[in-house]
Steps between C-alpha positions, in 0.01 A plus 500: 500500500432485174634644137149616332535269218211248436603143490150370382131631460288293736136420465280509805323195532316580821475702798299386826384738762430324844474658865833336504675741246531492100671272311617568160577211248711560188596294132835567481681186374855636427546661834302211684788272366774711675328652804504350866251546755577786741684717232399858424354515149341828397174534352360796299865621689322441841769284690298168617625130700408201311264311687521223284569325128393259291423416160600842337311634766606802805287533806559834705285628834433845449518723870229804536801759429576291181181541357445872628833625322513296127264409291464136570124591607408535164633151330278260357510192342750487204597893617832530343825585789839564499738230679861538592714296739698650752866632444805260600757652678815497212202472253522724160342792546332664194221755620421686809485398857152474601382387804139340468392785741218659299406846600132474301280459265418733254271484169660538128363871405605413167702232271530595157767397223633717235758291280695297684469734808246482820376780667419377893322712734409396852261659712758559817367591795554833681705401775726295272528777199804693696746225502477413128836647303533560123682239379440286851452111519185399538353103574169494316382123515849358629653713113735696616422803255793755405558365119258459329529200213242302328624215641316605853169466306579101312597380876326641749107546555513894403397355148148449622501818749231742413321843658370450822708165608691512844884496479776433799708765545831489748761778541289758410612590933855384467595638160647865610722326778658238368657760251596714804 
């Protein structure tokens, strides 16, 4: 489980495709200091094992349905991702619950800025549209998004997200019931 709020903007360093699976390796020294291998850490929201660490460094295996649903597929070298740690239980608490469960991927229709303000549209797709509610949480990237504050652009990689880019979404299924 996890809250929605990024800990730390990650840098890919690599990724390795092999008949064996896909391995993703991530810069992330501040989380790399506190993280253990076997612990949930979500990526771009997308809730991942660490595999291993070392030297500021995260190693995940990606599974087929990992790399189907997010948009892991599309990370390069020095792509910029989203890392949180998992939730303790008795923990504070200080966004949404979000599972690491991403529904899709979708493309950014449109980013644009006016002031301090962002305008965000995602291209959703058909058989997700229906459970979307005004005013709903939504995970875009591991953000949970209901507020919106500048401080989601300075610390988290939305400042670099652009037209055409693939963002995470989760709880665009689960938003109507969990207000039920």
């Amino acid at each position: 489980m996890f809250t929605g709020l990024v800990e730390e903007v990650g840098k890919v360093v690599r990724t390795d495709a092999s008949d064996r699976g896909t391995r993703l390796q991530i810069a992330a020294p501040r989380t790399a200091t506190q993280a253990k291998t076997g612990e949930s850490i979500a990526v771009n929201g997308c809730c991942l094992t660490l595999t291993s660490r070392r030297r500021g460094r995260l190693s995940f295996d990606l599974l087929e349905e990992t790399i189907a649903r997010a948009n892991l597929k599309r990370l390069r070298q020095n792509s910029r991702v989203n890392l949180e740690r998992a939730l303790r239980a008795g923990g504070r608490f200080g966004g949404h619950f979000i599972q690491g469960h991403v529904d899709c991927a979708s493309a950014i229709a449109a980013f644009d800025a006016k002031c301090a303000d962002f305008r965000l549209e995602i291209e959703l797709p058909k058989e997700f549209a229906h459970y979307v509610a005004f005013k709903g949480l939504i995970a875009l990237n591991g953000i949970s998004l209901t507020v919106a504050e500048p401080y989601t652009m300075s610390h988290t990689n939305l400042d670099r997200a652009k037209a055409g880019d693939l963002a995470a979404l989760e709880n665009v299924r689960r938003g109507l019931a969990e207000r039920s």
